[in-house]
VEXROZA-85599 format. One record per residue (C-alpha): residue in one letter; x, y, z. Coordinates in steps of 0.5 Angstrom, whole numbers. Example, Ala and Ser with C-alpha at 12.3 -4.5 7.8 and 13.67 -1.06 7.14 Angstrom:
! VEXROZA-85599
+------+-------+-------+-------+
| rest |    c1 |    c2 |    c3 |
+------+-------+-------+-------+
|    A |    25 |    -9 |    16 |
|    S |    27 |    -2 |    14 |
+------+-------+-------+-------+
***
This chain:
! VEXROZA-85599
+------+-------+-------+-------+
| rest |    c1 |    c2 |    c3 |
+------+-------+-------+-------+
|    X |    30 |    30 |    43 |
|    X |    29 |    28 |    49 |
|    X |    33 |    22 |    53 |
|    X |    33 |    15 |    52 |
|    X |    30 |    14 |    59 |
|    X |    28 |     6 |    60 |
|    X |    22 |     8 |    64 |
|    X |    20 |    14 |    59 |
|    X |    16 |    11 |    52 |
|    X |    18 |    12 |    46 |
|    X |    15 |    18 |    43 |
|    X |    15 |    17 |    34 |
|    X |    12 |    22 |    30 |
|    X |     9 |    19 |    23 |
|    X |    10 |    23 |    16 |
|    X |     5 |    23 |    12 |
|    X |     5 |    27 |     6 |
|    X |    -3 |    27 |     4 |
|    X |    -9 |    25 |     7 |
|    X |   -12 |    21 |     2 |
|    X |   -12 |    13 |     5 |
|    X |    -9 |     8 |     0 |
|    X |    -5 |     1 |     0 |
|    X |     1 |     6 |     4 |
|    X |    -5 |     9 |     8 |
|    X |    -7 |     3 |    11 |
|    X |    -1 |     0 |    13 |
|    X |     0 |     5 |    17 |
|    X |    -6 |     6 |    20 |
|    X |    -6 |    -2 |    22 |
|    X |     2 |    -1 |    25 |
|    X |    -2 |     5 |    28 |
|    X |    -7 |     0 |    32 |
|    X |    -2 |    -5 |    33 |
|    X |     3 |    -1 |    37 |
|    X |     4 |    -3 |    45 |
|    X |     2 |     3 |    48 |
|    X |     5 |     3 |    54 |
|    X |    13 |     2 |    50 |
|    X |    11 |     7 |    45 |
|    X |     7 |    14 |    45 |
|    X |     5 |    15 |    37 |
|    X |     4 |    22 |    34 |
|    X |     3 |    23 |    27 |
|    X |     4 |    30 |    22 |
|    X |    -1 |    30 |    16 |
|    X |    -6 |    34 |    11 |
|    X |   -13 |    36 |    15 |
|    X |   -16 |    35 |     8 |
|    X |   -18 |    27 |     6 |
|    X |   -21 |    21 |    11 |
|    X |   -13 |    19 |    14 |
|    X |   -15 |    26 |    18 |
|    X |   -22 |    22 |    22 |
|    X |   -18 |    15 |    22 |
|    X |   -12 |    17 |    26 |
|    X |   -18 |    21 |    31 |
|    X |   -21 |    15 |    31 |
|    X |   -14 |    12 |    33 |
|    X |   -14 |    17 |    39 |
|    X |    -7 |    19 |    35 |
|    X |    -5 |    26 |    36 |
|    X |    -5 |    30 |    30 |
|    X |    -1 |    36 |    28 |
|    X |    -4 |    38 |    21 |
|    X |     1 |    39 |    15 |
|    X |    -1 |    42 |     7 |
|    X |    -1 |    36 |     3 |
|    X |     5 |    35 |    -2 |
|    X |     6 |    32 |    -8 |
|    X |    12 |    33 |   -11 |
|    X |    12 |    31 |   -19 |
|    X |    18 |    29 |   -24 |
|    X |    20 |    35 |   -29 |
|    X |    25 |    39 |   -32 |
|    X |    22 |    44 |   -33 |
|    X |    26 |    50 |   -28 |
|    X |    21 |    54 |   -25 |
|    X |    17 |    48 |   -23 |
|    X |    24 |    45 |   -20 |
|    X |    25 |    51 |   -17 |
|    X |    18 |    51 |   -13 |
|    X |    18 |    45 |   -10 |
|    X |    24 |    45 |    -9 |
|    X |    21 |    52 |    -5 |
|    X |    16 |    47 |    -1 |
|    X |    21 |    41 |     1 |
|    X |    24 |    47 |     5 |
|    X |    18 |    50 |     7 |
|    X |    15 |    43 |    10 |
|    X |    21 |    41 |    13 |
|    X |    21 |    48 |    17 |
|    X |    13 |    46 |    19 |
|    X |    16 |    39 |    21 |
|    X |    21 |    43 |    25 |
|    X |    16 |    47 |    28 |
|    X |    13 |    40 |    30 |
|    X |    18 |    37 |    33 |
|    X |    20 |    42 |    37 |
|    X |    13 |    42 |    41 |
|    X |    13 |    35 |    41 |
|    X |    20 |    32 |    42 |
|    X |    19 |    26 |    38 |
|    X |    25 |    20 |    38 |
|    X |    25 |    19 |    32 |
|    X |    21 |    20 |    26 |
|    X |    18 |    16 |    21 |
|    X |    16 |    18 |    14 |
|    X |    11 |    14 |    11 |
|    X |    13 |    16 |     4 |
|    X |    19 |    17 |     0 |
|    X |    16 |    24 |    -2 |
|    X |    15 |    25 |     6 |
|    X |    23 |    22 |     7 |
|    X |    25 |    28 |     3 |
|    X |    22 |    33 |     6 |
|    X |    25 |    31 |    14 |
|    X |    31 |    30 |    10 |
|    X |    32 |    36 |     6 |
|    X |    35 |    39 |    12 |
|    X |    38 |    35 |    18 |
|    X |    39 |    40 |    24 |
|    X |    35 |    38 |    29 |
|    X |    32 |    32 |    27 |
|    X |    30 |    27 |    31 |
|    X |    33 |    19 |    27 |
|    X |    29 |    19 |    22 |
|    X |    26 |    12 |    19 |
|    X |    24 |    13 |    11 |
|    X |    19 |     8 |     8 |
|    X |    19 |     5 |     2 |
|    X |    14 |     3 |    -1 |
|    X |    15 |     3 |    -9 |
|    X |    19 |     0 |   -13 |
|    X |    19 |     6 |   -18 |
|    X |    21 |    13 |   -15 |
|    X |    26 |    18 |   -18 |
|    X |    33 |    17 |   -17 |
|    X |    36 |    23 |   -14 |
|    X |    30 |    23 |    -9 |
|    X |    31 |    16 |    -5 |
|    X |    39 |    17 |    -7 |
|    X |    37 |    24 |    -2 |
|    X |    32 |    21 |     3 |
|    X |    37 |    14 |     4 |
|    X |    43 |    18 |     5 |
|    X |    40 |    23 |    11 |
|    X |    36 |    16 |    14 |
|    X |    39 |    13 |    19 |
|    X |    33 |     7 |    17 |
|    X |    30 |     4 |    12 |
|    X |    24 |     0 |    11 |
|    X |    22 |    -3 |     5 |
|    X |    15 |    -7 |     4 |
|    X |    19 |   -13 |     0 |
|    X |    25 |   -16 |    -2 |
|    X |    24 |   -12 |    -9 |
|    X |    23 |    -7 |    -7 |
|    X |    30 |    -7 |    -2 |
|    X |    33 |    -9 |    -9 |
|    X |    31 |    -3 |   -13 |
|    X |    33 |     1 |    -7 |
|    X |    39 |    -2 |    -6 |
|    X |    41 |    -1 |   -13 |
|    X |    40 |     5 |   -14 |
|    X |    43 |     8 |    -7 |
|    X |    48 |     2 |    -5 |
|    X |    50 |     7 |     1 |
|    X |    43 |     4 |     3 |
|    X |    44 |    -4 |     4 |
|    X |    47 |    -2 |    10 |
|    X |    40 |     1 |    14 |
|    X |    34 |    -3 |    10 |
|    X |    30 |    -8 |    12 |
|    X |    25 |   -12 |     9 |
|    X |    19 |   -11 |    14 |
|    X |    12 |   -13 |    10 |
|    X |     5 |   -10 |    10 |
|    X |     1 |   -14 |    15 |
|    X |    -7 |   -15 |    15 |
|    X |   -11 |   -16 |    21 |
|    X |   -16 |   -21 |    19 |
|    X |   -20 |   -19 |    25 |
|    X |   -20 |   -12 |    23 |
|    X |   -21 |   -13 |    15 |
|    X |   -27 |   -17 |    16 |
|    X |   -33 |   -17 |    11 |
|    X |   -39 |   -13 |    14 |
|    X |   -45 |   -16 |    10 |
|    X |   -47 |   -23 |     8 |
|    X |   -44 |   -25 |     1 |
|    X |   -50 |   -25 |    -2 |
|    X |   -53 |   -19 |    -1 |
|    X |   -47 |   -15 |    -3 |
|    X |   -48 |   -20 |   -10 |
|    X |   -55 |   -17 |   -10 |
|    X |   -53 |   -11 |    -9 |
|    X |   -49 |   -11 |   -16 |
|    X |   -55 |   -13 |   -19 |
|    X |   -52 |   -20 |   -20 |
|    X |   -55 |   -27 |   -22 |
|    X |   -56 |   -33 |   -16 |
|    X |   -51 |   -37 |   -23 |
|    X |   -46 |   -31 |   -24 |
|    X |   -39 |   -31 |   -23 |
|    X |   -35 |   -25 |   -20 |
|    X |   -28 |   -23 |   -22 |
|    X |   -26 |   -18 |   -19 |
|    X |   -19 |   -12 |   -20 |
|    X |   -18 |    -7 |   -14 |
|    X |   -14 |    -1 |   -14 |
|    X |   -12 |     5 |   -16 |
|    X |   -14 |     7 |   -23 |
|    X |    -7 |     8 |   -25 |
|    X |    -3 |     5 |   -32 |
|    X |     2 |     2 |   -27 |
|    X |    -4 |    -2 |   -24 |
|    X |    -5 |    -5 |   -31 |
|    X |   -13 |    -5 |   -31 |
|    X |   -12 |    -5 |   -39 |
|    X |    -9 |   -12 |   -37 |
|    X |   -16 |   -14 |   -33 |
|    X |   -20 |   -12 |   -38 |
|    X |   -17 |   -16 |   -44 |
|    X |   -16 |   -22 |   -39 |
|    X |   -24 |   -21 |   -38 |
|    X |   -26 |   -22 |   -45 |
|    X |   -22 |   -28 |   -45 |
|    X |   -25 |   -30 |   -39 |
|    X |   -32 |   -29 |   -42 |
|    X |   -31 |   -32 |   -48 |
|    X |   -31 |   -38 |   -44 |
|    X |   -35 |   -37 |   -38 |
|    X |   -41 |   -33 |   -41 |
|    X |   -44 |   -32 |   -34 |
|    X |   -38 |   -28 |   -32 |
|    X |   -38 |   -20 |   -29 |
|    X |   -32 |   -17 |   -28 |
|    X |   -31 |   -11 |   -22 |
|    X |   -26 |    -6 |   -22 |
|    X |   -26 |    -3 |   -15 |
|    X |   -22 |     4 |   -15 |
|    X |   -21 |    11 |   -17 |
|    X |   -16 |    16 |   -20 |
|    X |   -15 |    18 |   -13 |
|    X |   -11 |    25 |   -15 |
|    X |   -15 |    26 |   -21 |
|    X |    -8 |    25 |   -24 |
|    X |   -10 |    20 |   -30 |
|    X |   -17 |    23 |   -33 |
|    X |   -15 |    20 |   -40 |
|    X |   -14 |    13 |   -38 |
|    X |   -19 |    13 |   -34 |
|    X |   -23 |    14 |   -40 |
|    X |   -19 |     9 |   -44 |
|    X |   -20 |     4 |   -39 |
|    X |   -28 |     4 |   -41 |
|    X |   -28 |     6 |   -48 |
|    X |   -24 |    -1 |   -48 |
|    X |   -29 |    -5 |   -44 |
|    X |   -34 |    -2 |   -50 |
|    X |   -30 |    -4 |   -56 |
|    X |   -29 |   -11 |   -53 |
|    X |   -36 |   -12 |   -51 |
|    X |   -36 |   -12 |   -44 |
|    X |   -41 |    -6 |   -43 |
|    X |   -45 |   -10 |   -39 |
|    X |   -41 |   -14 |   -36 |
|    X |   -36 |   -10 |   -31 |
|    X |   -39 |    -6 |   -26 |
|    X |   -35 |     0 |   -24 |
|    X |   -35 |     1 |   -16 |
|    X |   -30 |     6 |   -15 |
|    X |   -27 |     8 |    -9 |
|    X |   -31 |     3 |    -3 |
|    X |   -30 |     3 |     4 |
|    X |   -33 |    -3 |     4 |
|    X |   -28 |    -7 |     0 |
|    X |   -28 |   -13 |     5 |
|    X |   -35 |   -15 |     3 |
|    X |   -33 |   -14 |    -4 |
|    X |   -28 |   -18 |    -4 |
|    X |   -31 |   -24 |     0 |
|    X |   -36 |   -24 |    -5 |
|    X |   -32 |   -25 |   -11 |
|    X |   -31 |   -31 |   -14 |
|    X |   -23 |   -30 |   -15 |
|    X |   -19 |   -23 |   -16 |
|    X |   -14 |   -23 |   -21 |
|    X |    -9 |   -18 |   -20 |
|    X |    -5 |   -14 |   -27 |
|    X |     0 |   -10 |   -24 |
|    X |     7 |   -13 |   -27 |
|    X |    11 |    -7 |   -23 |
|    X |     7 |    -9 |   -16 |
|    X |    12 |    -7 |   -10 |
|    X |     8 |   -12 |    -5 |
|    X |     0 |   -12 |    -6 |
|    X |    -3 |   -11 |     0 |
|    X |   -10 |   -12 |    -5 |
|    X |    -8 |   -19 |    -6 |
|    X |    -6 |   -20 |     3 |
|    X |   -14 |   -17 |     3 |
|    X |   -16 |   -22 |    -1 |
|    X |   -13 |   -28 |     2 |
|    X |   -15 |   -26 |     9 |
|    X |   -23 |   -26 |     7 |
|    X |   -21 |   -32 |     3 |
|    X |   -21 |   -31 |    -4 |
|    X |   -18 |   -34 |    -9 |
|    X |   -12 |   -29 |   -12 |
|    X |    -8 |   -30 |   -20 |
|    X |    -2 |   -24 |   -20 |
|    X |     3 |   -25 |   -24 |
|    X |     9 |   -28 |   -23 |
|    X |    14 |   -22 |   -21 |
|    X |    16 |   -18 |   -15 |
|    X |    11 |   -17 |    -9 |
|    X |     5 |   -21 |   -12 |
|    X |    12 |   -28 |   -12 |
|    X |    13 |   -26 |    -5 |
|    X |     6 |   -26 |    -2 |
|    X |     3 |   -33 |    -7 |
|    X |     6 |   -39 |    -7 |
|    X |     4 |   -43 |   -14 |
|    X |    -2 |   -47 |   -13 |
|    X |    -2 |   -48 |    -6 |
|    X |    -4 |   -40 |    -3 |
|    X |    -6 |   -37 |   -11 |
|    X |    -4 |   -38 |   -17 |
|    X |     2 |   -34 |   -21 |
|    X |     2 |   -33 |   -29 |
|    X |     5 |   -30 |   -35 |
|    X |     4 |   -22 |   -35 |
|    X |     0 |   -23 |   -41 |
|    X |    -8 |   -23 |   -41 |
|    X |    -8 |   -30 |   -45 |
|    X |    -3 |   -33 |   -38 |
|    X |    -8 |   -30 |   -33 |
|    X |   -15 |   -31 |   -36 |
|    X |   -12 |   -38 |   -36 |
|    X |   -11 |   -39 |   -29 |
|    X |   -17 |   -35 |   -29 |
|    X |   -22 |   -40 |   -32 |
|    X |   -18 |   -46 |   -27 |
|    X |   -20 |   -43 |   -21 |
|    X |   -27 |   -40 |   -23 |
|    X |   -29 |   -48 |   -26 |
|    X |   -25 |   -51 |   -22 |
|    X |   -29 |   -52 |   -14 |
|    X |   -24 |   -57 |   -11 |
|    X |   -17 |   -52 |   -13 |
|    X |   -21 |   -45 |   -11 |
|    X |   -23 |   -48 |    -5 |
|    X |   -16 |   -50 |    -3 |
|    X |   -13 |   -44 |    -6 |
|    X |   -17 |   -41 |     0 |
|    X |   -15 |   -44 |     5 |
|    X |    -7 |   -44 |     3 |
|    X |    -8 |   -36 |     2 |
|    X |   -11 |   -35 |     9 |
|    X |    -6 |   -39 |    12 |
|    X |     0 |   -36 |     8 |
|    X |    -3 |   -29 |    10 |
|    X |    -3 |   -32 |    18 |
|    X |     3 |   -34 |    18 |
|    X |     8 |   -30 |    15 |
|    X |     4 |   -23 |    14 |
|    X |     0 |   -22 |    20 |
|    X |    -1 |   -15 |    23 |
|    X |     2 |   -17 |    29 |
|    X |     9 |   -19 |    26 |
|    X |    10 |   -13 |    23 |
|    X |     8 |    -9 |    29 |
|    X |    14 |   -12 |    33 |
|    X |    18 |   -12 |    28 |
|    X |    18 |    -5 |    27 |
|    X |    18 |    -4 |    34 |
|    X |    24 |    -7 |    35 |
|    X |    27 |    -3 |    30 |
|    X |    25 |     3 |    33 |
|    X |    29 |     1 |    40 |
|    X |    34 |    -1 |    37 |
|    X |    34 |     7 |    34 |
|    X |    34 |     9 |    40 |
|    X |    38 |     6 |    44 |
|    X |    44 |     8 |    39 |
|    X |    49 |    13 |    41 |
|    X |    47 |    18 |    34 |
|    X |    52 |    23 |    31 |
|    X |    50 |    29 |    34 |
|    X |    44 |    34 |    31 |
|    X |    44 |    41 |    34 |
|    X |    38 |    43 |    38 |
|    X |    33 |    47 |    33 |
+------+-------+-------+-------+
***
């Protein structure tokens, strides 16, 4: 590792452990953005395969191309024994990395990233783990905070369940959350050309659902809370945006629209899968209602905000922290009945939605800015540095 010089700028290399580009993705990529340049000298690891490749050169990041890893949850003995084999054979291609680079510090943007820097700590640089989730694997994050010398966690939730598992941990996590940067997720298309891109009607109402499709996601949840919301508003359409990103949920998928036919909801909900273009897909709805009862934080529900959709969640971790009921969204019961309610509120309703918007980019300005979260992880990573750490030995 090389010397803290005042004068040398930080050099930080960011794991990523795929090259798909979902909610962890993105932040990454607007911290990436956000960096002083001249403080701090980003460099990134991550799969060649998939979009984040292109985004970071589009960044000017110097990227050192890794496989992807995804590791799964089995207890089957050769399949252990495998991906225990690809933790150490990553974590020797990180090796390899930080010896040519000679980064200061290391960030793993994924727990399954965290793992593979900490499975074996000779020669690392600190290494800061991101927590993104609030559902992951016991021993995994018990390993990853344990061989961290930082954590971030992406809400007060997450920090809890963090914390609940690995106690060891309360002593090096803090709650740095996603940030949004209203000037880059900024609608291209006039709204209504994208509603006439979905083919929809000068007096229809547009309900929207973004995410990956995944049971967590809860899109069964969208589309019972749509025919709710439909047996009240007639003229409303529903859009699910988002796709099985690793092909990991066929059989949900396919459950999600045989369950939009079994509940009459055919011609109602477009699918429009994974989109570049959520910003203008979002400013043209007319609300977001956002399912997941397990969400960490809802970058989705920050995005929304920004362009200033009104945005219902449910009333539980991430989306609590973000909206403040009836001023910045509204909150709801984790049943369709509670969220279609607050659904019709807002769609029947043009003085609350309106204020609703203006409350939710405000609370996104306020406390969920790109910049925030740029400085303040800055200052995590100075404040690393300048630490006298145990000592690692060379590689």
């Amino acid at each position: 590792m090389r010397p803290p010089e005042a004068d040398t700028p930080c050099r930080v290399l960011y794991v990523n452990h795929v090259g798909e580009v979902s909610g962890g993705e993105m932040s990454l990529l607007t911290l990436l953005s956000h960096l002083q340049t001249q403080e701090f000298e980003p460099i990134a690891a991550a799969p060649r395969q998939g979009p984040l490749h292109a985004l970071l050169d589009k960044l000017n990041i110097t990227t050192q191309h890794i496989p992807p890893l995804r590791l799964r949850k089995t207890r089957n003995p050769l399949a252990l024994a495998g991906q225990a084999g690809a933790l150490m054979l990553r974590r020797i291609q990180l090796g390899g990395i930080i010896q040519r680079m000679r980064p200061d510090i290391v960030h793993a943007n994924s727990l399954t990233a965290a793992v593979s820097a900490t499975t074996w700590s000779v020669g690392m640089p600190p290494v800061v783990c991101h927590a993104r989730d609030l559902s992951f694997p016991k021993r995994a994050m018990q390993w990853a905070s344990s061989g961290a010398e930082a954590i971030i966690a992406i809400s007060e939730s997450v920090k809890k369940a963090v914390v609940e598992v690995a106690p060891e941990a309360a002593d090096k996590i803090e709650v740095i959350y996603n940030g949004i940067d209203e000037e880059q997720f900024r609608p291209q298309k006039a709204r209504a050309a994208v509603r006439q891109m979905l083919r929809l009607e000068e007096d229809e109402l547009l309900v929207g659902n973004v995410g990956q499709l995944v049971p967590w996601k809860r899109q069964d949840m969208f589309l019972d809370t749509a025919a709710l919301i439909a047996s009240k508003l007639p003229r409303a359409r529903f859009v699910i945006v988002g796709a099985d990103m690793f092909g990991e949920h066929l059989d949900y998928v396919a459950s999600l629209r045989a369950k939009a036919r079994e509940l009459g909801l055919g011609k109602a909900v477009i699918w429009a899968g994974y989109r570049d273009d959520v910003a203008d897909l979002m400013a043209a709805m007319d609300a977001m209602v956002h399912t997941a009862e397990v969400e960490p934080l809802g970058r989705v529900i920050l995005e929304a905000l920004c362009v200033g959709t009104p945005c219902v969640a449910v009333n539980a971790n991430g989306p609590a922290e973000i909206i403040e009921n009836l001023e910045s969204g509204m909150l709801a019961e984790a049943d369709a009945q509670s969220l279609a309610d607050a659904a019709v509120s807002v769609l029947s309703k043009p003085r609350l939605a309106e204020a609703l918007a203006e409350g939710g980019k405000a609370r996104v300005a306020e406390n969920f800015s790109a910049e925030q979260m740029a400085r303040r992880t800055e200052q995590l990573y100075l404040r690393l540095r300048s630490q006298k750490l145990p000592r690692r030995w060379p590689i």
